[in-house]
Legacy VTK file of the C-alpha trace (Angstrom):
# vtk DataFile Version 3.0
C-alpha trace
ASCII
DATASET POLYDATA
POINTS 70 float
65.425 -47.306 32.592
68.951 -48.182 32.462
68.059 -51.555 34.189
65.021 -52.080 31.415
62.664 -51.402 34.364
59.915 -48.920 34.011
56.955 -48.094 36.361
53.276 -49.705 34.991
51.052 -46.893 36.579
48.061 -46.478 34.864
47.853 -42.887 32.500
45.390 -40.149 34.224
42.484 -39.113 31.728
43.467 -35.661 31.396
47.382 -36.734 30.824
48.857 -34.595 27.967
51.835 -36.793 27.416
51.227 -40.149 27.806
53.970 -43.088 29.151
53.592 -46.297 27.967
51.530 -48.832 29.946
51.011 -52.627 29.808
48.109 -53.780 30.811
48.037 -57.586 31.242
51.476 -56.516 33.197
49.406 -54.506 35.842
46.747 -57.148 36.065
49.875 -59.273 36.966
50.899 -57.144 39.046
47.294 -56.140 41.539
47.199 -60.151 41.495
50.474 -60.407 43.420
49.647 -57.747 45.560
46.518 -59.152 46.566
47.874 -62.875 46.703
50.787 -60.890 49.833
47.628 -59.022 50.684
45.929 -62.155 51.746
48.876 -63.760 53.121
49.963 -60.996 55.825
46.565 -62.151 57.258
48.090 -65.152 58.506
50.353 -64.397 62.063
53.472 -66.664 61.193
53.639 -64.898 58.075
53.614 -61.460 59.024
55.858 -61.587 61.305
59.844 -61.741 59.962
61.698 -64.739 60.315
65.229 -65.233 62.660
68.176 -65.464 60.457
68.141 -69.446 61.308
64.579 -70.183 60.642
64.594 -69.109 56.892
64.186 -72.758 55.735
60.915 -72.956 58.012
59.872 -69.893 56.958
59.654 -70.810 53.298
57.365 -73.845 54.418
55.120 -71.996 56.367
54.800 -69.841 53.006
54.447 -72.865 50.683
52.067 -73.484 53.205
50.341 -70.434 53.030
49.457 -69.880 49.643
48.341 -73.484 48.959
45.873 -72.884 51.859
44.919 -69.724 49.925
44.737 -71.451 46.594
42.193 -73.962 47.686
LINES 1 71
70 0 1 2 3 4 5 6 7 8 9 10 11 12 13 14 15 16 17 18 19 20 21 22 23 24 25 26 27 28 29 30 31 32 33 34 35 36 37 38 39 40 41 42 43 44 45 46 47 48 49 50 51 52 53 54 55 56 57 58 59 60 61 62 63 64 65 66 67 68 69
């Protein structure tokens, strides 16, 4: 908290004290994780890049999620 980050998990039903959660922020957040989800599907992606081939790396990404997008 002394960053102004907190944790959006989701409050069990039988929870006496509850913590706050945001709920468009967790929808936010599961589509992210499925959007990396989808893309670790894809070799080039999965697999890190050298510390020379960052630039390509970024492209194949760009390329990625477009491909995922349409």
């Amino acid at each position: 908290m002394a960053r102004g980050i907190f944790s959006n998990i989701p409050n069990k039903a039988s929870r006496v004290w509850l913590w706050p959660f945001l709920t468009k922020l967790y929808r936010e957040r599961k589509r992210v994780e499925r959007l990396i989800g989808n893309a670790k599907q894809f070799r080039r992606f999965a697999t890190p890049p050298a510390r020379e081939a960052v630039e390509m790396f970024l492209g194949v990404v760009h390329l990625i999620f477009c491909f995922i997008r349409l």
